[in-house]
N, C-alpha and C positions, 0 to 999 in steps of 0.2 A: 527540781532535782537537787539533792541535797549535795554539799559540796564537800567532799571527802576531805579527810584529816588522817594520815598515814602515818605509822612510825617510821622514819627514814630506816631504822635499825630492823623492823619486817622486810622491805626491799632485801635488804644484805643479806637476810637469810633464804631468801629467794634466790639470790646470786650464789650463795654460796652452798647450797643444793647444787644448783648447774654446776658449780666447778667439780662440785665431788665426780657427777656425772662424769664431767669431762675427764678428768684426773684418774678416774679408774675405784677410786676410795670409795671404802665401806660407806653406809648409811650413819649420816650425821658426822663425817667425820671432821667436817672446819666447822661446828659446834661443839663439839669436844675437845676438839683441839682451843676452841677458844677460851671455853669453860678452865681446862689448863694452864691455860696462858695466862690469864687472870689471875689464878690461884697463885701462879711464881708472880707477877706483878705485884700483888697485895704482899707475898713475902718478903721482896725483895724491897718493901718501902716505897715504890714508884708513884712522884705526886700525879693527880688527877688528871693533868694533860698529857705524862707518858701510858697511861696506862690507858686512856682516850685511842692514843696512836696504839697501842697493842692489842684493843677489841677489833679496830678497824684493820689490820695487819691480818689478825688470826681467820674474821671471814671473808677476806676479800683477797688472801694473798695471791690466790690461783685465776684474779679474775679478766687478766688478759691473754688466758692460755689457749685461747681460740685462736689467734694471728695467725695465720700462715698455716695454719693445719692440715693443708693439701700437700704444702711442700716435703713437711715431717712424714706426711702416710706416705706420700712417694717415695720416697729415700729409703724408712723402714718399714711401711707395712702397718701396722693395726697400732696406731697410738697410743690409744688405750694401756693395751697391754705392756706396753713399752715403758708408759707413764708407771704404770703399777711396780714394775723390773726395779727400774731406778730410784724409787722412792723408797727401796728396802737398802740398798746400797751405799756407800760411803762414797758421795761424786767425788770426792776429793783424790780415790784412790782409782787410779786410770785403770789397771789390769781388772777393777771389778764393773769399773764402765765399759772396756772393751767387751769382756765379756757377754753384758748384755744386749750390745749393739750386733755379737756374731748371732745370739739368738734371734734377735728381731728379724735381722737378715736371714737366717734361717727360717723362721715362719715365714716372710714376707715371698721368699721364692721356694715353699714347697711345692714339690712334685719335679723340680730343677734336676737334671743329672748331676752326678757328683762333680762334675768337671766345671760345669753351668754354677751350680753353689759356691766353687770355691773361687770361680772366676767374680761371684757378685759380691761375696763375703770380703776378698779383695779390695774390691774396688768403694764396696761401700764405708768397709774401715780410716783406706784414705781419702774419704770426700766428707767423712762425719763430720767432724769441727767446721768445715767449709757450711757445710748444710745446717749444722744448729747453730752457730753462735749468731748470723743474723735472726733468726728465727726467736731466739730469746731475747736477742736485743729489743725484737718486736712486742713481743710477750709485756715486755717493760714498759715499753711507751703506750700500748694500747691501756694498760692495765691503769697508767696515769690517768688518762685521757678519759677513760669509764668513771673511776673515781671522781676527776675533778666534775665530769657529766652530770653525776648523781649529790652532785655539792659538800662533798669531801673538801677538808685544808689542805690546803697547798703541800705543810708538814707532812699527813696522810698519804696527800696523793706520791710525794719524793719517797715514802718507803716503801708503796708499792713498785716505785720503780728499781729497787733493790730484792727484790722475794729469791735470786739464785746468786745472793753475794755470799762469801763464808768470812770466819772468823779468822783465816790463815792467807784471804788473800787468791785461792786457787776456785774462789766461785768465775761465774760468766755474769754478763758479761763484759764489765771492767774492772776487774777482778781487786775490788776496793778490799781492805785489809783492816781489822784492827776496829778501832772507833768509829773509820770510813762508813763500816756497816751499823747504821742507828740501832739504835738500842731494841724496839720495838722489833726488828728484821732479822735480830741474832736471838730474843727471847721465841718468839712464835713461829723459828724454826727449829728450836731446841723441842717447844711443844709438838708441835706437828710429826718430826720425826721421833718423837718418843710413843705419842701414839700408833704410828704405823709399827713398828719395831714392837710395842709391845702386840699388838694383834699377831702379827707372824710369828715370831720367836719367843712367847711372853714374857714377862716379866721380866725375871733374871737374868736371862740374854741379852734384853734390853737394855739394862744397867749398866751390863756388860760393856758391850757396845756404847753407851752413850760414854763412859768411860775412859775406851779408849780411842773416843773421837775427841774428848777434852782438848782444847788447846789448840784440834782443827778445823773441826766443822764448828765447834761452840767456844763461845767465850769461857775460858777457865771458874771461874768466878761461879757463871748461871750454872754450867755442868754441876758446879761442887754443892749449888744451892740445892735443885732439883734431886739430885742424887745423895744428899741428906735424909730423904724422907719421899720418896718415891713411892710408895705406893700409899702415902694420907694423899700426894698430891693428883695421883690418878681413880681416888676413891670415885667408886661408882660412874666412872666413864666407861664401861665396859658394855654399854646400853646406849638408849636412846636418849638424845637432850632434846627436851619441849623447849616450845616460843617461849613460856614465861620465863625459864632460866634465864636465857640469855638475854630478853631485855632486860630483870634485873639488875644484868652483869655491866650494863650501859651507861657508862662517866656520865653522869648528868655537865652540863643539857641536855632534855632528847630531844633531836630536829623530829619536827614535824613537818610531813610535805602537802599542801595547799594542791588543787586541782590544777594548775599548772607546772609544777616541779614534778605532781605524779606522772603528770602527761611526758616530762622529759625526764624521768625513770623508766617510764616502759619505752620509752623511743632507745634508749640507752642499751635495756634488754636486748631490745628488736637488733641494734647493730653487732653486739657481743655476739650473739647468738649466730646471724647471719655471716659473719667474718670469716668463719672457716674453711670457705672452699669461693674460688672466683663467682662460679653461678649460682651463687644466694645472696652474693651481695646487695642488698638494696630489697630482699626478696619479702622479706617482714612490712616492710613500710608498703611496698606497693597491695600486700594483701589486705591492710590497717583502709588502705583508700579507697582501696573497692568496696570492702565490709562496712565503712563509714559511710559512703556515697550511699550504698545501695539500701542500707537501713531506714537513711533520711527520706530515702523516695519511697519507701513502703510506708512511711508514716507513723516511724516507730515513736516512741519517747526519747526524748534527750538520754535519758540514763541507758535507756537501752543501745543508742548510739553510740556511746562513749565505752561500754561496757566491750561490745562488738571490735571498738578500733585496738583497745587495750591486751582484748586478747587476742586480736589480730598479730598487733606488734609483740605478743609472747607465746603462738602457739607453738613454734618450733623448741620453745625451750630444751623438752624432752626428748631432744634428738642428739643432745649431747653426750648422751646414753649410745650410741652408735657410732659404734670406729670411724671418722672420715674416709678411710680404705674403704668401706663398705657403699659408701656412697658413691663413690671414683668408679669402681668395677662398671664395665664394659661387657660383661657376661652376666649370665642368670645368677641370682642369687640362690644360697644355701637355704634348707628350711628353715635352721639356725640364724642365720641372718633375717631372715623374713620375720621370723616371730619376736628379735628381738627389735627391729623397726616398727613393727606394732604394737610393742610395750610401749611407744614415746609420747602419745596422749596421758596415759597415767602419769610419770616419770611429769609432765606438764605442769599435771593437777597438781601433784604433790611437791613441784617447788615454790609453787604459788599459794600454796595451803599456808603458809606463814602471813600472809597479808589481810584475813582476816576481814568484816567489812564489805567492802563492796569488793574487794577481791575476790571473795566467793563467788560471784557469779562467772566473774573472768575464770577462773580455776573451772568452774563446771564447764563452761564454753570450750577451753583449750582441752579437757578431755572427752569433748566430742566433736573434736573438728573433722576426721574422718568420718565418723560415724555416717551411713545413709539409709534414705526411707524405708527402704526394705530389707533392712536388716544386714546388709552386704557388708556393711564398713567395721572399722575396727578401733578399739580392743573388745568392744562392750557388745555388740554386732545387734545392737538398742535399735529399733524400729523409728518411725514418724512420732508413735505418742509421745518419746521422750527428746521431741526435739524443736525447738522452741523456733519461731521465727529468727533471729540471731545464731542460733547455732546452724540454721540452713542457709542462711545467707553468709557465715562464715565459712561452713563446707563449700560453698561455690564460688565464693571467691577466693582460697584456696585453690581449688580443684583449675580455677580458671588462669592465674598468674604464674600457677606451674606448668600448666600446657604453655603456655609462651615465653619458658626461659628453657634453655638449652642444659640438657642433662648428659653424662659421659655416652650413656647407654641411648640417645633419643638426639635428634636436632630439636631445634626450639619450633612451635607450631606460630604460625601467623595469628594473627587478633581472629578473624576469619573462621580458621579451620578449628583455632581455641574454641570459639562458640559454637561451632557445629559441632566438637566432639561431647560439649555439655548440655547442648540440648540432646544427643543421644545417649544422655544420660539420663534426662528428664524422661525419654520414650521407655527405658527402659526400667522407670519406677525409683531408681536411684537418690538422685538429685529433685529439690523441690522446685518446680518450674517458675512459679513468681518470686522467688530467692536466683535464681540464675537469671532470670528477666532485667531484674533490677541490677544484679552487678552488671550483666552485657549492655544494659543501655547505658550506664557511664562507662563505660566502656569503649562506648562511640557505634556500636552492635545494635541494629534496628528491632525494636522490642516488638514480641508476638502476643502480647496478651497485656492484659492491667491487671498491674502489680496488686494494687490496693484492693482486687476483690477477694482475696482470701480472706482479708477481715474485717470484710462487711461492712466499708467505710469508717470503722472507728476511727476516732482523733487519737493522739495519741495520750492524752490527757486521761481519755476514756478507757485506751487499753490500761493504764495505771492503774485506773478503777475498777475495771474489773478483775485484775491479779487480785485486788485489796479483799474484795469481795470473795473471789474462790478461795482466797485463806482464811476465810470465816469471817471477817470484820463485819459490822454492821454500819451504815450509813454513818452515824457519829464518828467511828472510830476511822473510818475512813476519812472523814473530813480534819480530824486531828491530825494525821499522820501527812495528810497533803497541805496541813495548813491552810485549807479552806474555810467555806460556811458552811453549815449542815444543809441549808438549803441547799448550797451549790453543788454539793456531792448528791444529793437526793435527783436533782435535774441529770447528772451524768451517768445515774444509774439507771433513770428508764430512757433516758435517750439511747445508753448500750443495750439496753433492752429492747427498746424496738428493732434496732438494727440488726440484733443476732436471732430475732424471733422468740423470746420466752418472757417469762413473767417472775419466773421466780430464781431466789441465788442459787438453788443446790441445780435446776436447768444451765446455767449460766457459768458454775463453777465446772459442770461439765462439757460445754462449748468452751470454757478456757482449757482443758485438761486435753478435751479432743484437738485444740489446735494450735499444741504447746505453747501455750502463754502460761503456763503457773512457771514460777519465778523456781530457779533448783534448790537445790540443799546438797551442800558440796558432801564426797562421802565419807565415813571414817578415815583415818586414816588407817594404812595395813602398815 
């Protein structure tokens, strides 16, 4: 297995995907914002280690906004939306913050009588500060804490624990003042809110507005830079930014991460991700154990094992796209809410689509973790031919870890009745039966059948080879690409060959096609 070589700077655009997610923002928009941010850094003469601290600021600012996110949806209702409200707004100016906390509260208890509304509207005005300012405080320290995970500076990591300080003083939440606020944390919020401001309002409004927050959301100085020549500095962010711009845009060095630092980058994901509500905590890593364990006992390849745990600990990514309120509900959901919970495999692929590499295959994995044999599952509603050994033992172990954690709307299911309800998933064509074997026997789950005859005792040396083969390679080129001898690949091709019953590649290319072993191809993007 070859040993990956990662841009540290692909991870971050990974994450900073999810934040948008999370945050409510347009597509791309802590790549534009950072594209931005750069452009005032380069004007403003910044040597090479602050403008280092201002790439890493611009996509990562939002990246411990997961913390406590059960607490915020309880108090107001759909986060999201709340995040959107506020990010148009001048926090510094309380009547336009009250404001939008009467409306959260307004949406959060529609269908209230008027009496009911105005008794929660109330109540939840004066518990607000009570209720957010830990909650940011959190926001701050988790957001360090990812960073320094992912092998961010110290420097780095101390400005993302600044991302809601202001230039006057009246940020949260120690309301640092002045210089207090690094350099790096008063530039790439000027960026960030110029792009939102100019999307809502355009342009001229924006100006407007950045204008006359001079002097209190922004440093005097940056406002008068930026609004010098505002629209050379927002040229062509009105679209999308691809991967190459922004590693471009990346202060040499560029870290590169080693199969082990990749390993505690996605464990990193897995916790971000999971933080949001009490019962997911821990919820990524324990699906990572079971997809790992249960891989190793079917007799996958090492890459395929790794692949599995990887997108294990990132399949939820895309659910950062889903109000936490949504999740908490106690009642049926909306069709609305339904469909947009089913958009979160996609939403997966596509934060992952920056990692390029062997990321692709994690990216294809995580946008088929629901998917099931018969077509049942969702977004893609892709049958058995498109679902690889890994992607079924990632659907059940999934499927398995969630039956035995406690949800608002369900108690949590025993180990027991977990596997009883996924082998009735197996009866009923869903779930692939030696994919749910293999997780329930590490599991501790007394297995009904052997795992390893689905594919006809290959090694897993052999499954390698024969992926190599159904992509058209020829013996040589097979033995190049695995760094063998031509003899030795020659021996692995008819020994797969006898064991699958054919004699020739284009037989053989379609015994791997019938029992999802060809390797994916992640999709466009849309």
């Amino acid at each position: 297995m070859a040993a990956p070589a990662v841009r540290r700077a692909d991870f971050l655009m990974a994450l900073a995907y999810a934040t948008d997610l999370a945050t409510g923002q347009s597509r791309d928009f802590a790549l534009r914002s950072c594209v931005l941010a750069m452009r005032l850094a380069e004007a403003a003469h910044l040597d090479i280690n602050e403008r280092r601290n201002v790439y890493h600021q611009a996509l990562l600012r939002y990246i411990g906004c997961n913390a406590d996110t059960h607490l915020l949806a309880a108090a107001f209702g759909d986060e999201i939306a709340m995040r959107q409200d506020l990010a148009r707004i001048d926090l510094g100016n309380h009547a336009e913050v009250g404001e939008i906390f009467v409306r959260a509260l307004t949406r959060h208890h529609a269908g209230a009588t008027p009496e009911e509304l105005a008794g929660a509207i109330e109540r939840g005005l004066a518990e607000a500060m009570q209720v957010s300012v830990p909650i940011l405080a959190g926001h701050c320290e988790v957001a360090q804490r990812i960073g320094a995970r992912v092998g961010l500076s110290p420097e780095i990591c101390d400005n993302l624990g600044k991302l809601y300080e202001r230039w006057d003083g009246r940020g949260l939440p120690r309301g640092l003042k002045g210089d207090e606020v690094t350099l790096a944390v008063r530039l790439v919020s000027l960026a960030q809110d110029a792009i939102v401001l100019a999307e809502v309002h355009g342009t001229e409004a924006m100006q407007a507005m950045i204008a006359k927050r001079r002097g209190g959301a922004y440093e005097p100085a940056l406002a008068d830079l930026f609004l010098a020549d505002a629209a050379g500095f927002l040229k062509g962010l009105d679209g999308a930014v691809d991967r190459e711009t922004i590693l471009a845009l990346e202060p040499a060095p560029h870290a590169i991460l080693d199969a082990a630092a990749c390993e505690d980058a996605y464990v990193a994901i897995a916790d971000m991700v999971d933080m949001r509500m009490p019962f997911t905590y821990g919820h990524s890593r324990a699906v990572a154990a079971l997809a790992a364990a249960a891989a190793k006992h079917m007799g996958l390849p090492a890459s395929d094992i790794r692949d599995v745990r990887w997108a294990a600990y990132t399949h939820d990514i895309g659910e950062l796209a889903v109000p936490v309120s949504t999740w908490m509900k106690s009642k049926p959901l909306t069709v609305r809410e339904i469909d947009t919970i089913r958009l979160h495999p996609y939403h997966g692929e596509r934060a992952l689509a920056a990692l390029g590499g062997e990321g692709r295959a994690v990216a294809a994995l995580v946008l088929r973790h629901h998917e099931r044999l018969d077509g049942s599952g969702y977004h893609r509603y892709v049958r058995g031919s498109d679902l690889s050994p890994t992607a079924r033992i990632l659907a059940a172990a999934e499927a398995f870890q969630t039956a035995r954690e406690a949800r608002p709307y369900r108690p949590a299911l025993s180990d027991a009745a977990a596997a009883a309800k996924l082998r009735s998933l197996v009866r009923e064509g869903r779930l692939c039966p030696e994919a749910v074997e293999a997780v329930l026997s590490y599991a501790g789950q007394p297995a009904r059948r052997d795992s390893a005859e689905r594919l006809a005792g290959l090694t897993p040396r052999e499954i390698e080879v024969l992926r190599l083969i159904a992509a058209g390679q020829t013996a040589k080129e097979v033995a190049r690409h695995l760094e063998i001898a031509p003899k030795t690949a020659d021996n692995h091709i008819q020994s797969l060959y006898s064991k699958i019953g054919v004699t020739t590649r284009a037989a053989a290319a379609l015994y791997a096609v019938e029992r999802g072993l060809v390797q994916y191809q992640i999709s466009a993007a849309a």
